[in-house]
N, C-alpha and C positions, 0 to 999 in steps of 0.2 A: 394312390389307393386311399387317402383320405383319413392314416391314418388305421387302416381295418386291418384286418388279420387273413393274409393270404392262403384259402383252403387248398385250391387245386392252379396248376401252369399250364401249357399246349402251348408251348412255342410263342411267342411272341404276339398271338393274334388272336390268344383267349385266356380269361383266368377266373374263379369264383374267391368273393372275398368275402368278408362280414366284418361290417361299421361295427364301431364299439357301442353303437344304440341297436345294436340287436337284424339291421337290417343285412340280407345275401344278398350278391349284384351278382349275374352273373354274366359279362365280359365275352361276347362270339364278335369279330370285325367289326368294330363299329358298332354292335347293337347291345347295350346294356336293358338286363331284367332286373327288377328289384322285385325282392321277397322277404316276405318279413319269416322266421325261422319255420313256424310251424306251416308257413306255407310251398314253402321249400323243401322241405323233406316231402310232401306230396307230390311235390315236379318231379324230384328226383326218382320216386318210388312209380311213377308213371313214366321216365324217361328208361329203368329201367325193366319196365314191362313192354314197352315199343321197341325196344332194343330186341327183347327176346322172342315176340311178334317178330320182327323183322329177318332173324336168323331162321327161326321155325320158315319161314315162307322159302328163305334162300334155299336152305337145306329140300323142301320139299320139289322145288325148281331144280336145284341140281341133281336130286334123285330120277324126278322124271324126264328130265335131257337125258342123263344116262341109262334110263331105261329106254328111250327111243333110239339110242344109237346100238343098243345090243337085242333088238328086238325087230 
């Protein structure tokens, strides 16, 4: 880790950490992101708005499957 401060873990094959110069990596198999803080907290605030985009759709999918199976 180079030294950073371990923010989040996922098993063995991801992690976010932040250097003591202020930089976020953030750690998926093999692919490291660098972010400097204030740019990071924007990823994060966009990863969790496509997160909720993504349920909104699921949910709207599974509503209208089960509305085709009872109609």
């Amino acid at each position: 880790m180079n030294g950073g401060f371990e923010l989040a873990k996922a098993g063995e094959l991801a992690n976010i950490y932040r250097l003591p110069c202020g930089i976020v990596n953030v750690n998926i198999q093999g692919v490291t992101l660098h972010f400097s803080q204030e740019a990071f907290l924007l990823f994060s605030a966009m990863v969790r708005s496509a997160n909720s985009s993504l349920m909104d759709i699921e949910l709207k999918e599974l509503l209208e499957r089960g509305g085709a199976e009872h109609g």
